[in-house]
C-alpha positions in Angstrom: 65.4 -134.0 -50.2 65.6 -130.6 -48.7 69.6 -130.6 -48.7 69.2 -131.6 -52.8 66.9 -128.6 -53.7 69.2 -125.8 -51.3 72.2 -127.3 -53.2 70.2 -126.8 -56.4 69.3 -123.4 -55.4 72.6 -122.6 -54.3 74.3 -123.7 -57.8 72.1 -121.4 -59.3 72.8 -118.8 -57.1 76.1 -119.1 -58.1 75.6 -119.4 -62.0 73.5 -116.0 -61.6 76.6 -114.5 -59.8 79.1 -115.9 -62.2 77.3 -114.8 -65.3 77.2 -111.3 -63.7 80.5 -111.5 -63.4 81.9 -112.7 -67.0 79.9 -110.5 -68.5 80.8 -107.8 -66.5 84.7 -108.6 -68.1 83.6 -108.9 -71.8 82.0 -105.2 -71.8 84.1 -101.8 -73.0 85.7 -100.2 -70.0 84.6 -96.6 -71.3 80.9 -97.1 -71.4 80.4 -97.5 -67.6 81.3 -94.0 -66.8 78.9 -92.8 -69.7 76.1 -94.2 -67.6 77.2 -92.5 -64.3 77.8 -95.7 -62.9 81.1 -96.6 -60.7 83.8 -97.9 -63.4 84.3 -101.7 -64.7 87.3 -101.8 -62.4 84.7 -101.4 -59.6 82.1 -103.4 -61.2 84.4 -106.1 -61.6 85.6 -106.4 -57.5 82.1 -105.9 -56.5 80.9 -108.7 -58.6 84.2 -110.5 -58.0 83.7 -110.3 -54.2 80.0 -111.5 -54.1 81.1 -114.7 -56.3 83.6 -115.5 -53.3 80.6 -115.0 -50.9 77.9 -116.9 -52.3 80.8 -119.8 -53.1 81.9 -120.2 -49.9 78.4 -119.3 -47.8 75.6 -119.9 -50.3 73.3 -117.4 -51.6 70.8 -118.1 -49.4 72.7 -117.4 -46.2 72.4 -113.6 -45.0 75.9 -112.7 -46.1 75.3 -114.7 -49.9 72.2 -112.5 -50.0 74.0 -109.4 -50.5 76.4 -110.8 -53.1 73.1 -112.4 -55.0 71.9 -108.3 -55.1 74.8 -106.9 -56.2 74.5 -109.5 -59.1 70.9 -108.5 -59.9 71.7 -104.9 -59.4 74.2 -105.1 -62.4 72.0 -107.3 -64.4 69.2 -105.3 -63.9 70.5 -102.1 -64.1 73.7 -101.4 -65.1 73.9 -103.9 -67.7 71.1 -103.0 -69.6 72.7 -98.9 -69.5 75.9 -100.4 -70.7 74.4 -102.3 -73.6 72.3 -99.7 -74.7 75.1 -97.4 -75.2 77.3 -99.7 -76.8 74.7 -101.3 -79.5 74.5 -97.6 -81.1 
């Protein structure tokens, strides 16, 4: 029972990471330096590295973890910069 709800948690992990990721690819290269942020070519191997992690170690092992907050960090943050300068 345990094993079924880590894998759960694990695929979701992974969904959250992935998500990060596409989205990361379908916004304007231009508007991540207008935020002050590093660019999308940055973004995009950041977010592109921490998918390989959390496929091949989980993003509840120590090493997924930081992968799973590089995610959240762009969701959160960046994200939300980048669509807020783009929807004008």
């Amino acid at each position: 029972m345990l094993e079924a709800a880590m894998f759960v948690v694990n695929l979701l992990i992974l969904a959250l990471v992935v998500w990060a990721l596409i989205d990361c690819v379908f916004r304007p290269a231009a508007a991540f330096p207008a935020i002050e942020r590093q660019t999308k070519v940055a973004w995009l191997t950041f977010l592109g590295i921490a998918t390989v992690v959390v496929f091949f170690f989980g993003g509840i092992s120590l090493i997924g973890m930081l992968g799973v907050v590089v995610a959240v960090y762009y969701l959160v943050d960046v994200r939300t910069k980048v669509l807020a300068i783009t929807r004008r």
